[in-house]
C-alpha positions in Angstrom: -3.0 18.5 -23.4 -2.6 21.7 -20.8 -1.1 20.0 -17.6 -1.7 23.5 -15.0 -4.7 23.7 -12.7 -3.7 26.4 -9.9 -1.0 26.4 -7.8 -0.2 24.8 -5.5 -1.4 21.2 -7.7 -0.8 20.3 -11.1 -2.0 17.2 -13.1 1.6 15.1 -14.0 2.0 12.7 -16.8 4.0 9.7 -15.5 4.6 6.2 -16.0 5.3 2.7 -14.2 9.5 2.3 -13.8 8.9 -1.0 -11.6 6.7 -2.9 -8.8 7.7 -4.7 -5.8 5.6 -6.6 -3.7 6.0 -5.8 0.2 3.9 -8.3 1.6 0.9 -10.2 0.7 -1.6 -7.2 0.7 1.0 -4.8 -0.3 2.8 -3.5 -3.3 4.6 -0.6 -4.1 4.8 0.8 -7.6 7.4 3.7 -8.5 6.5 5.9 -10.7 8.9 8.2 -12.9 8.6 11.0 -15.8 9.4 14.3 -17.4 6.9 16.3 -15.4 8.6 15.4 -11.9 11.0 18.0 -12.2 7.9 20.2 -11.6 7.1 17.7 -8.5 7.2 19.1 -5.0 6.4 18.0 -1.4 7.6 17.6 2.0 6.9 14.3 2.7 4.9 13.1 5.5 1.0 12.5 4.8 0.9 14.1 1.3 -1.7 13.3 -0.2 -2.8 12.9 -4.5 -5.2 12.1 -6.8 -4.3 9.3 -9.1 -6.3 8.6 -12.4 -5.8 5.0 -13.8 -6.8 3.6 -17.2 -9.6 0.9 -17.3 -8.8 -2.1 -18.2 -7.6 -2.2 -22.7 -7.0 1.3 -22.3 -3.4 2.5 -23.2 -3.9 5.6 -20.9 -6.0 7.0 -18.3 -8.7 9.4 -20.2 -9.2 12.5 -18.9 -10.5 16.0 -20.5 -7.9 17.4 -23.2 -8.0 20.4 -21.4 -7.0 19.9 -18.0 -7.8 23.3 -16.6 -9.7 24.9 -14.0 -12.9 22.9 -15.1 -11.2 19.4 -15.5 -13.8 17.7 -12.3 -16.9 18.4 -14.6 -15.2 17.9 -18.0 -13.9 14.4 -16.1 -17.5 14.0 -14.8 -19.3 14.3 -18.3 -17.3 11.7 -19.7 -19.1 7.9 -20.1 -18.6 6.3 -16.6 -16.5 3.1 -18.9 -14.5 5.6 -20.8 -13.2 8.3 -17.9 -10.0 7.5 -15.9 -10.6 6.0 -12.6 -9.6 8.2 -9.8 -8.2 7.2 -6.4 -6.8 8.7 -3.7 -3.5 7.7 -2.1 -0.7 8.9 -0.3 2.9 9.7 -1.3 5.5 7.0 0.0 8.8 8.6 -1.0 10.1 11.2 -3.8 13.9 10.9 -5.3 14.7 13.9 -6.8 18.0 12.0 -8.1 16.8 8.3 -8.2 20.0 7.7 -10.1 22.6 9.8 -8.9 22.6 12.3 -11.2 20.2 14.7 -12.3 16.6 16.1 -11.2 15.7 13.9 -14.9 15.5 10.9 -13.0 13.2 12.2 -10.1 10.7 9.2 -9.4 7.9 8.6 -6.5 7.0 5.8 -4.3 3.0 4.9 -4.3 2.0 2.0 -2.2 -1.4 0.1 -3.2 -3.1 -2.4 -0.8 -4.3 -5.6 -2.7 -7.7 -6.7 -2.1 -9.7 -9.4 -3.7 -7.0 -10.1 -6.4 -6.0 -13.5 -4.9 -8.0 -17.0 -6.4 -10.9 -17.3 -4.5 -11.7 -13.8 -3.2 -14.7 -13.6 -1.3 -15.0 -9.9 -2.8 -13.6 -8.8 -6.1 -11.2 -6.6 -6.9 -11.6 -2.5 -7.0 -10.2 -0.9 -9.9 -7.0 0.3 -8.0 -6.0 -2.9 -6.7 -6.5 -4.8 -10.0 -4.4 -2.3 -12.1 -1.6 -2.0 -9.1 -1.4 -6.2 -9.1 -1.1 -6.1 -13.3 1.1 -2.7 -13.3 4.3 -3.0 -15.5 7.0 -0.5 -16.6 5.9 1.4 -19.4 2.0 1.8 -18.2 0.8 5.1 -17.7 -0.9 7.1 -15.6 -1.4 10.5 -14.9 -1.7 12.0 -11.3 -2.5 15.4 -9.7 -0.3 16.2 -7.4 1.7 19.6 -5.6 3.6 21.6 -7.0 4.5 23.5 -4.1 6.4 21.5 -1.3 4.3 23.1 1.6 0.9 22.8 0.5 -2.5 22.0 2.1 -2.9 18.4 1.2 0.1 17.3 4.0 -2.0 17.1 7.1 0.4 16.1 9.7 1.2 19.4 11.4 2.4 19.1 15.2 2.1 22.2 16.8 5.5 24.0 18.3 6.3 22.1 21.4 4.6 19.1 21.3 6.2 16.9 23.1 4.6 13.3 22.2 3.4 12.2 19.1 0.7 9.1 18.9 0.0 7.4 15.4 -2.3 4.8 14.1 -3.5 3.8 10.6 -4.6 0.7 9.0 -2.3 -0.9 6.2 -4.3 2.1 3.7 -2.7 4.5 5.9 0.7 2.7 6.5 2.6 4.8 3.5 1.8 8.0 5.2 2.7 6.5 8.5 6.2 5.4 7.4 6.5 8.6 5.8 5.5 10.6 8.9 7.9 8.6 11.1 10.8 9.6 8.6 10.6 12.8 8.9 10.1 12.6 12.7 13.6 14.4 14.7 15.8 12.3 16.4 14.4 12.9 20.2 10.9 12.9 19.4 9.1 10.9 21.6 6.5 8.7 19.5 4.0 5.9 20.4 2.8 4.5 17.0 -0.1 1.6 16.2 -0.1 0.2 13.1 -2.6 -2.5 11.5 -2.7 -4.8 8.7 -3.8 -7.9 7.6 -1.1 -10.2 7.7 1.7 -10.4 9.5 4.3 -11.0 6.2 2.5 -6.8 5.6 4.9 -5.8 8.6 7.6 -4.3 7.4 10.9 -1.9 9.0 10.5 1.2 9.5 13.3 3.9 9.8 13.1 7.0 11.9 15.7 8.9 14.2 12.8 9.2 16.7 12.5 7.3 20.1 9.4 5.4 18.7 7.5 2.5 20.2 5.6 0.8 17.2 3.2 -2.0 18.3 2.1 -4.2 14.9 -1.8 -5.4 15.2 -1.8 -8.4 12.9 -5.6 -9.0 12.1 -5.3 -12.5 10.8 -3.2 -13.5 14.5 -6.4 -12.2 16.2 -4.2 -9.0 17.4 -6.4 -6.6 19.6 -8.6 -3.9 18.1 -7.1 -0.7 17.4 -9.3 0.9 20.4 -8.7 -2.1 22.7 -5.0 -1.4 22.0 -4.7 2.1 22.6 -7.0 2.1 25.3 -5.0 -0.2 27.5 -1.5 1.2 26.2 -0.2 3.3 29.3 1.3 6.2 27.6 4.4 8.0 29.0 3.5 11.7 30.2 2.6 14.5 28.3 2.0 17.9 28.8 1.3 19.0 24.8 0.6 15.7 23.0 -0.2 15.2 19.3 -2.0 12.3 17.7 -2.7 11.3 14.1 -5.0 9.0 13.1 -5.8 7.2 9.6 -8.1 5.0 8.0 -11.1 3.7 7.6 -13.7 6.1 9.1 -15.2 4.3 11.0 -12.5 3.6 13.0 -10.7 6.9 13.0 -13.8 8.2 14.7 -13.8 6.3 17.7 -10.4 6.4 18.1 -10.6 10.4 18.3 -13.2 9.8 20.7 -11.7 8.1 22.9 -8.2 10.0 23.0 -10.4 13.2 23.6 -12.9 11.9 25.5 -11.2 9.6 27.8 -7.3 10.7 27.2 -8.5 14.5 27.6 -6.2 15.2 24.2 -7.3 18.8 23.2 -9.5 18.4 19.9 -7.4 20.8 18.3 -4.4 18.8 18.8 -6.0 15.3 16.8 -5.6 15.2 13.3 -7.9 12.8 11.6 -8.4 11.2 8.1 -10.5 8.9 6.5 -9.0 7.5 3.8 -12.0 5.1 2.9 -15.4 3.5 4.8 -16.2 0.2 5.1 -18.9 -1.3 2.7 -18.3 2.1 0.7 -16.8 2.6 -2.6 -14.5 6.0 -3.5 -17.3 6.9 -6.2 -20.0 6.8 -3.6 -18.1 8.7 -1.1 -18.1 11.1 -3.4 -21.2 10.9 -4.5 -22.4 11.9 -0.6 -19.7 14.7 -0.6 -17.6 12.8 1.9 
């Protein structure tokens, strides 16, 4: 199997080192290989494609040839044969996840868990069946950058912003936590973050002065918009806000912080990382 596509992404052939549950709609699984000495990224919001096996199948399949015309060869395959693909965001990259060389480079992927527990009022998707089974050894393969700087990180403050203003859903908390990492100590940040249940709250480091408010769902926390609405933000001459999640939801949010907060357009990043009543497949299918 040819692994290159173009530059800056590459397909990578990796496997599960080991899960760990972070809450009750969360779990991270690490993922480690050969090919992530070919790995690169600078954090924040990067974002991959991830092709899983179905369910009795040893490994994702994909085209042999994983060249510039993988999508149709993928396509063509039978819809029960072809790997399911997802997109997620990259929690965290070790280039020396055992203190020693580039060889034991591993990556951070966290899955939210839906529909898996007894009694589900909706079943599982594909992604959060496999992530709630995964176990060392299973493999997967995903397309990620090969170039640290690349075009799928979309967190990009321009020079001299002086405020930064987050929110995502627990889909978009990885990125989040990621994005508040990398964030210089000084920064002034006012972050919103939602999930489902409280035990899905979790610490966060960053070096910037950040003010994170938790919206707890099952405790009847405000919505997102109610929140931000009433939230008196400290001044700003050249703020920055990015905002994740389910669409729906991302696109009143940026209507109301340019609309009614008078944030220049230009300065509001905004991602959709999945609709509600919508799977990935039929996203696609209507070229969203």
């Amino acid at each position: 199997m040819t692994t290159a596509v173009a530059a800056p992404f590459r397909f990578f052939s990796l496997q599960v080192v080991r899960t760990r549950r972070l809450g009750p709609s969360l779990v991270r699984v690490t993922f480690g290989g050969d090919d992530l000495r070919e790995f690169r990224s600078d954090g924040r919001d990067q974002s991959l494609s991830l092709f899983l096996p179905h369910p009795g199948q040893p490994a994702p399949a994909v085209p042999v040839e994983l060249g510039d015309g993988w999508w149709q060869g993928w396509r063509e395959l039978p819809d029960d044969v072809r790997a399911v693909m997802r997109s997620y965001t990259l929690r965290a990259l070790r280039r020396d996840a055992h203190g020693d060389t580039e060889d034991t480079a591993e990556i951070d992927i966290d899955f939210v868990l839906h529909g898996v527990e007894p009694g589900a009022a909706a079943p599982a998707g594909p992604a959060s069946r496999w992530a709630s089974l995964a176990q060392a050894g299973d493999r997967v393969l995903v397309l990620g950058p090969a170039l640290a700087d690349n075009r799928a990180i979309r967190f990009r403050p321009p020079e001299g912003t002086d405020l930064v203003l987050l929110w995502g859903d627990e889909t978009a908390l990885p990125a989040a936590s990621a994005i508040l990492e990398s964030l210089p100590a000084g920064t002034r940040a006012r972050v919103w973050l939602e999930v489902h249940h409280a035990g899905d709250i979790q610490d966060l480091a960053t070096e910037a002065d950040a003010e994170i408010t938790w919206l707890v769902r099952d405790e009847k926390s405000p919505s997102a918009l109610d929140a931000i609405r009433d939230a008196e933000l400290p001044p700003a001459e050249r703020p920055y806000a990015w905002i994740a999640g389910e669409s729906g939801r991302v696109k009143e949010l940026r209507r109301h912080l340019v609309r009614e907060r008078g944030i220049d357009k230009r300065r509001v990043t905004f991602v959709g990382y999945w609709r509600k009543g919508l799977t990935e497949e039929q996203l696609r299918e209507r070229g969203e």
